[in-house]
C-alpha positions in Angstrom: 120.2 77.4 96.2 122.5 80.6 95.6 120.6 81.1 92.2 117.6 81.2 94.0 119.1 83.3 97.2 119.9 86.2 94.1 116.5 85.9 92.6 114.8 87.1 96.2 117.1 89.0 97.6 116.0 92.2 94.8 112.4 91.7 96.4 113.6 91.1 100.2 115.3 94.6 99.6 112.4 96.3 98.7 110.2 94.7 101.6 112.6 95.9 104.1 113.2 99.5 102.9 109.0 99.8 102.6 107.6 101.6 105.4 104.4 100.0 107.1 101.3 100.4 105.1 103.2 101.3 101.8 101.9 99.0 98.9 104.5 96.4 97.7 105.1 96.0 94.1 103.4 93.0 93.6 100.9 93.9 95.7 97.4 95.4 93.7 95.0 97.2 95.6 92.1 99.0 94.0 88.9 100.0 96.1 86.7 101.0 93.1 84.3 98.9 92.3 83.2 98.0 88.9 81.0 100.0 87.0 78.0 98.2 84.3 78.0 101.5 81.9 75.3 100.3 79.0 73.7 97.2 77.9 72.5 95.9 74.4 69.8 96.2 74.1 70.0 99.9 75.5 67.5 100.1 78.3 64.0 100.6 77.4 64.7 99.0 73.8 61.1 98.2 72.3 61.0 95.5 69.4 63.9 93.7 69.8 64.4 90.3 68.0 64.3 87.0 69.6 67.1 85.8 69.1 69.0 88.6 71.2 71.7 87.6 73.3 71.9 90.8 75.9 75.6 92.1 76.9 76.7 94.5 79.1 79.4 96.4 79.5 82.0 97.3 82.4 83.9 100.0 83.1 86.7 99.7 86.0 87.5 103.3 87.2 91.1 103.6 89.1 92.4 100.3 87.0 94.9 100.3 84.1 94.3 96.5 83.4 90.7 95.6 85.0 89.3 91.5 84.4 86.1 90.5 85.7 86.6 87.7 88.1 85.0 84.7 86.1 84.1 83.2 88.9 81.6 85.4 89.7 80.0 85.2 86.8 76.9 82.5 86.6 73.4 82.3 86.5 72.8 83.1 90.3 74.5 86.5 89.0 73.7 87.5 85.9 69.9 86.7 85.2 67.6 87.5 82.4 64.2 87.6 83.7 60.5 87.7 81.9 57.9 89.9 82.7 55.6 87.1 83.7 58.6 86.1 86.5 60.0 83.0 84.5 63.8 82.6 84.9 65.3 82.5 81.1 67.8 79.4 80.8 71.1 80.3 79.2 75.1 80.9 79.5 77.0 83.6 80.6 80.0 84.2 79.3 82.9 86.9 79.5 84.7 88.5 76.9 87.2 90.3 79.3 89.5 91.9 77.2 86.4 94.3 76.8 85.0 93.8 79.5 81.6 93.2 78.4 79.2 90.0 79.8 77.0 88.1 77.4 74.0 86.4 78.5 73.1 83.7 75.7 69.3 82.4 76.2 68.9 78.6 75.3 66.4 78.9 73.2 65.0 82.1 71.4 63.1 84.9 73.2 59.0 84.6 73.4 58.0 87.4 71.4 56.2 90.9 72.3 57.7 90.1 76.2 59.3 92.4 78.4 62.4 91.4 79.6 65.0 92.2 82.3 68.7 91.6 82.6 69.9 91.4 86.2 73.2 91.8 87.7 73.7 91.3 91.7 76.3 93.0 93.9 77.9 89.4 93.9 80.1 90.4 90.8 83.3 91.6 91.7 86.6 92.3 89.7 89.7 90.1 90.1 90.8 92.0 92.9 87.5 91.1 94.8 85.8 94.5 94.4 81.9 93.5 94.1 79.6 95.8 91.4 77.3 98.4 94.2 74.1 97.5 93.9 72.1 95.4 91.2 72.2 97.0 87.5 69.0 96.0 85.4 67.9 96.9 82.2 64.8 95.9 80.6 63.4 95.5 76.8 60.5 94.3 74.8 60.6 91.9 72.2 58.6 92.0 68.6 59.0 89.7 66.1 60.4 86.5 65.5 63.5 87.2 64.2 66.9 85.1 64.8 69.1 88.4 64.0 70.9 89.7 67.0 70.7 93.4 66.8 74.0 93.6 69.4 76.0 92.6 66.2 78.9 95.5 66.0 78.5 96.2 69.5 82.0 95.9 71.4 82.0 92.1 72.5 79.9 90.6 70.0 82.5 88.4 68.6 82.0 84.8 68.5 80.7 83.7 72.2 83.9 82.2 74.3 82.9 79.1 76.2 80.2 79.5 78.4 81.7 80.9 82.4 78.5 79.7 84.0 75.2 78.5 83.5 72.6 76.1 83.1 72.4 73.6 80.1 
């Protein structure tokens, strides 16, 4: 009981001597919302391989340590659409330390289609901040090829277990 009355009182001190509306050491506030800054493909990307598995990347201005909230994260959020309207299948997954999203399609891409990769407002950052707007990014497909040309590009490690998403 007195061990425990030591541990707070440090942190009882500080609340009292805090003036209303002064942020609290353990408490985080940040009001900037987080930013997608590019995608892989890049937008606009013509002759992409099928067997692409599209990232983007985040960018958290006004945070030292920004996370994505996983939770956010799933296939109502992060979409990859075709140009004929048909929902690709796949997992979403979250390499935060990067901050960079990974769509994986199920099965390879249909080639010489135009694709787009869709990301609501509904993504936020741990502290709750949602992404303004929708970001989208689009490429076409060519051939057949498995190879993923996002190989090298920050987050393209092996794929964490999936956050979200449809088998």
């Amino acid at each position: 009981m007195i061990r425990t009355a030591l541990m707070l009182a440090p942190l009882l001190l500080i609340a009292a001597c805090a003036r209303p509306g002064d942020e609290l050491p353990w408490e985080r506030h940040d009001e900037h919302a987080p930013q997608p800054v590019e995608s892989c493909p890049a937008d606009d990307a013509r002759d992409v391989p099928t067997g692409v598995q599209p990232r983007i990347r985040f960018e958290f201005p006004g945070e030292s340590a920004p996370d994505l909230d996983p939770d956010s994260l799933g296939d109502r959020t992060v979409t990859l659409i075709s140009s004929d309207a048909f929902r690709v299948r796949g997992y979403v997954s979250l390499d935060a330390a990067r901050g960079v999203v990974l769509f994986a399609p199920q099965d390879a891409l249909h080639p010489f289609v135009r694709y787009e990769i869709q990301v609501t407002g509904q993504v936020r950052d741990v502290l709750g901040n949602p992404v303004e707007g929708e970001y989208r990014s689009t490429f076409v497909t060519g051939d057949e090829s498995e190879v993923d040309p996002c190989t090298g590009w920050p987050g393209s490690g092996p794929p964490e277990e999936p956050t979200r998403g449809e088998p």
